[in-house]
Each structure stands twice: as structure tokens, then as C-alpha cells.
BATI-529552 format. One record per residue (C-alpha): residue number from 1; chain; x, y, z. Coordinates in nm, 3 decimals, decimal comma. Layout:
<rs>
   i ch       X       Y       Z
 NUM  A       X       Y       Z
...
</rs>
This chain:
<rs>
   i ch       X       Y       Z
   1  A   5,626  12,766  10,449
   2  A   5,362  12,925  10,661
   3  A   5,391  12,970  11,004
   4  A   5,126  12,658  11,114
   5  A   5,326  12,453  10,922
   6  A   5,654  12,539  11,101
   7  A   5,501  12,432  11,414
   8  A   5,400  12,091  11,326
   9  A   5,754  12,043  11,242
  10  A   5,852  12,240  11,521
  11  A   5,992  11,933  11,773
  12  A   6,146  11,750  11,492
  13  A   6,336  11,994  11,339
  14  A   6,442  12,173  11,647
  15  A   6,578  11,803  11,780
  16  A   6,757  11,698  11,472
  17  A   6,935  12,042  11,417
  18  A   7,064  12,007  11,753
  19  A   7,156  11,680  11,726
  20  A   7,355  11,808  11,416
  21  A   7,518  12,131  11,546
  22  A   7,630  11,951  11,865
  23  A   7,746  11,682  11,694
  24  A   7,948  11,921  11,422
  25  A   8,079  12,138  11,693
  26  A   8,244  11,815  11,863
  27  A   8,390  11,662  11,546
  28  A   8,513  12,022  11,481
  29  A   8,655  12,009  11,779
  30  A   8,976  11,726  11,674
  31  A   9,035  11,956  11,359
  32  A   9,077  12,275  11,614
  33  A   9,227  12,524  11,401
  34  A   9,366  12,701  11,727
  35  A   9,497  12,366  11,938
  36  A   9,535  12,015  11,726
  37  A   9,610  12,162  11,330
  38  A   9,925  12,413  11,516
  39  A  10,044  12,088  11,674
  40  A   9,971  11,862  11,327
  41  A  10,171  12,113  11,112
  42  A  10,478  12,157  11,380
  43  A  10,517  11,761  11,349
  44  A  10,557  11,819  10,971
  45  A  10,794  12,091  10,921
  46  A  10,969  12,289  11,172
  47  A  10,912  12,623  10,919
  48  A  10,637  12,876  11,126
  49  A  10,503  13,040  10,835
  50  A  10,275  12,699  10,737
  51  A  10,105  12,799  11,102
  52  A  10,056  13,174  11,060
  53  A   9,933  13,061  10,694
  54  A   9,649  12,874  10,905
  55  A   9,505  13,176  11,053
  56  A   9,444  13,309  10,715
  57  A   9,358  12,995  10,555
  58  A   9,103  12,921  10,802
  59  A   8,916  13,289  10,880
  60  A   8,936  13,409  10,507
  61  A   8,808  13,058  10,358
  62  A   8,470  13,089  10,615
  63  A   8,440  13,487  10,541
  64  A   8,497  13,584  10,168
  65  A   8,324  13,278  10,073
  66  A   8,032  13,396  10,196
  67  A   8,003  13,733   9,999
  68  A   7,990  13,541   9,708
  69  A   7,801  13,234   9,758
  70  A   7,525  13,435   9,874
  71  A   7,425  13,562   9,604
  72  A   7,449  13,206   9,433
  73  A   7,255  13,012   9,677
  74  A   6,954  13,276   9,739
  75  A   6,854  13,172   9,385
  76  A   6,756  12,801   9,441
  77  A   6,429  12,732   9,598
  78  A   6,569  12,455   9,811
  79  A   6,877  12,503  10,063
  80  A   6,840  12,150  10,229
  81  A   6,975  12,002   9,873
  82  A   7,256  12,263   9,882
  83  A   7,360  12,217  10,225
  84  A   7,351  11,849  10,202
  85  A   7,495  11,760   9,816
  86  A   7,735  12,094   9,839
  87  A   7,794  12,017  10,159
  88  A   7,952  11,663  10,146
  89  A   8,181  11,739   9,809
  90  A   8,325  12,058  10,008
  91  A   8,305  11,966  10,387
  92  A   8,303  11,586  10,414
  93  A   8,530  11,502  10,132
  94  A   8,838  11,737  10,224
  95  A   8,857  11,571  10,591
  96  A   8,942  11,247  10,381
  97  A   9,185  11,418  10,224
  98  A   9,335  11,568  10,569
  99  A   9,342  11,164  10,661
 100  A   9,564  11,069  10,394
 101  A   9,751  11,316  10,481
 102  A   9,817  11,228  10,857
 103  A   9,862  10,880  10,693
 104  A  10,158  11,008  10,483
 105  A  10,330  11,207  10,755
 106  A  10,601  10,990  10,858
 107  A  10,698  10,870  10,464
 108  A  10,662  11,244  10,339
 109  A  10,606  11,506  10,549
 110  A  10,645  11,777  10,274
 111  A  10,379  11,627  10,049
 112  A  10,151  11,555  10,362
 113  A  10,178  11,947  10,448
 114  A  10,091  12,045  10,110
 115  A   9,795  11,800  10,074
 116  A   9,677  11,891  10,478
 117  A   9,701  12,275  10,318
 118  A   9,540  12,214  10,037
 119  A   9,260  12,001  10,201
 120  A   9,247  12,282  10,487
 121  A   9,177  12,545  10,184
 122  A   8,892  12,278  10,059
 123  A   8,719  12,255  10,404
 124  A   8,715  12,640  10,486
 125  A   8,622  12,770  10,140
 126  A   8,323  12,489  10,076
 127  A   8,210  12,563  10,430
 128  A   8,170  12,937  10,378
 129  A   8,007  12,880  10,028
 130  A   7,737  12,627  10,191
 131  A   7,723  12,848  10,538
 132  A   7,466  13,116  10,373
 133  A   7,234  12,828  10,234
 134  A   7,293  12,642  10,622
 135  A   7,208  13,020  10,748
 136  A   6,905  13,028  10,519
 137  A   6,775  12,716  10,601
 138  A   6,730  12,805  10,987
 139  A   6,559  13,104  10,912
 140  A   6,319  12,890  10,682
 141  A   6,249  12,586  10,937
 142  A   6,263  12,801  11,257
 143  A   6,054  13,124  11,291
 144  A   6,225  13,479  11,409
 145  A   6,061  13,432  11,745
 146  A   6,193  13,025  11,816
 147  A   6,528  13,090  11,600
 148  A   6,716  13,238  11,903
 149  A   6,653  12,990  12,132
 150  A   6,762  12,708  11,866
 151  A   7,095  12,876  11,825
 152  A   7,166  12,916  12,155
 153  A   7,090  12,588  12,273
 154  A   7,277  12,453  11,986
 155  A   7,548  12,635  12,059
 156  A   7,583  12,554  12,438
 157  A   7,540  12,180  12,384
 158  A   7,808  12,250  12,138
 159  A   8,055  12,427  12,309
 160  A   8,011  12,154  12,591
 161  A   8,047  11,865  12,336
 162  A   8,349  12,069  12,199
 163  A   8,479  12,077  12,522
 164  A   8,461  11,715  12,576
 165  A   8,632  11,637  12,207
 166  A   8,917  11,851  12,358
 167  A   8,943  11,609  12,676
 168  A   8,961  11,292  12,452
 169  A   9,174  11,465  12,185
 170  A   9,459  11,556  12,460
 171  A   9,418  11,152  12,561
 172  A   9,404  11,083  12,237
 173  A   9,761  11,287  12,162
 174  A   9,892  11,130  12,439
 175  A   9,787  10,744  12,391
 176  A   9,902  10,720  12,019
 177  A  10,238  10,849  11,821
 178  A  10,231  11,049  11,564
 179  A  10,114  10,996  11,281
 180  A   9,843  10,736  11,435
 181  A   9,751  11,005  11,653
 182  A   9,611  11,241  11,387
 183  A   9,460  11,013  11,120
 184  A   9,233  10,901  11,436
 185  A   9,181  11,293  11,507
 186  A   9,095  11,394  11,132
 187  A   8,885  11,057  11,127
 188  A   8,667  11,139  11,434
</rs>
């Protein structure tokens, strides 16, 4: 894509990726690996290793992914097809999952832990195999010299919509029993 053409697109593609990130960084926000998925599993099981198991599940899926998918993704001419198709088999589809298995909690909280781990394992793995092709297409839409202040922006809006999913998640805890409580989380 040459550079003129990058700025006609410029406004619309700057807009709608921030729209996205911010909007990904707040739904991210009522699966928080570090707040509201310690508290889901403690409901389940009153075992510790399922939580220290998150830690792992959750930084090795996003990294070792990565190394991999790389060199998968660089191939293919078009990343917008990979980060949308890929994207919504391996990070839209496991969050249903995690639903079903907030909606199974009370009934069978062993099978809802094993289907919230597996579905956890889903959601970090297919988001670190589409994160180089997400990665890829920024650097193709937005050039070297505008790509900085996308990401930042993106990022601060994102951090405060994050910070606002944290306000109605605590309400959220606090308004509804468990299990209601989560399948709206994993839902939002």
C-alpha cells in the first residue's frame, strides 16, 4: 500500500481501530485474568493449583503462540481475513464456551472448571496465533511515523474503558449471585 494511499484512509482507519482496541480492552476487562477469573475459579473448587495454573495458562497461551504463528501468518497476503475469520473461531467462540460454563457452575462445578480451563486454553492460544497477523496489520494500515500515536491513544482510551469495566464488574459481583454473576461477566 503506498504511503498516499495510507493517508486517504488515514481518519477512518485510525477511528475504527480505536473504536476496536478500546472496546476489546473493556470487554477484556470482565474476563481479568488477575481480578474476576481468580474469583470465578475459587467459587468452583476450593483446590489453589486451578489459580496458579491461570498464570501459566494465560501468559504462555499469548507468548509461545506467537513464535509459531508468525511464521504461518507472514505468508498470506491479507491479515484483515486472518484476524477476522481466525479471529472469531479462536477468540469469540471460546468466551461462549466460558458462558456455559458459568451456566453450569452451580449443577457441576468440576465439569464447569474443566470446560472454563479448557475454554481459557482456547482464548489465550488463538489470541497469540492471530496477535502477529493483528500486529501486522497496524504496521500495514498505519505508517512508522502515525503508528505510535495510534497505539498509544488506543491504549489510554483502553486502559480508561478497562478501568470503567472494573467499576461495573465489582457492581456487577455484588448485584447478582453466583453463577448469574459470571455468565453476565463472560457475556459482556
Amino acid at each position: 500500500m503506498t504511503s498516499h494511499r495510507k493517508d486517504n484512509h488515514y481518519r477512518w482507519n485510525f477511528t475504527v481501530n480505536l473504536i476496536d482496541g478500546a472496546t476489546y480492552q473493556f470487554g477484556s476487562s470482565f474476563i481479568s485474568a488477575s481480578t474476576i477469573l481468580p474469583l470465578f475459579i475459587s467459587k468452583l473448587t476450593p483446590s489453589l493449583w486451578p489459580i496458579g495454573l491461570l498464570s501459566v495458562i494465560t501468559s504462555a497461551g499469548w507468548f509461545l503462540p506467537q513464535i509459531f504463528a508468525a511464521r504461518i501468518t507472514e505468508r498470506f497476503a491479507k491479515m484483515k481475513t486472518i484476524v477476522i475469520g481466525w479471529g472469531l473461531f479462536l477468540e469469540r467462540l471460546p468466551i461462549w464456551v466460558m458462558i456455559l460454563s458459568a451456566v453450569i457452575a452451580r449443577r457441576s462445578p468440576t465439569l464447569a472448571l474443566v470446560l472454563f480451563l479448557f475454554s481459557l486454553v482456547w482464548y489465550t492460544v488463538g489470541s497469540g496465533v492471530v496477535a502477529p497477523s493483528w500486529m501486522a496489520l497496524v504496521a500495514k494500515i498505519f505508517s512508522p511515523e502515525k503508528r505510535g500515536s495510534f497505539l498509544g491513544l488506543s491504549m489510554f482510551i483502553g486502559v480508561g474503558m478497562g478501568a470503567l469495566g472494573s467499576v461495573a464488574s465489582a457492581w456487577l459481583l455484588e448485584s447478582y449471585q453466583f453463577p448469574v454473576s459470571f455468565v453476565i461477566l463472560f457475556a459482556i
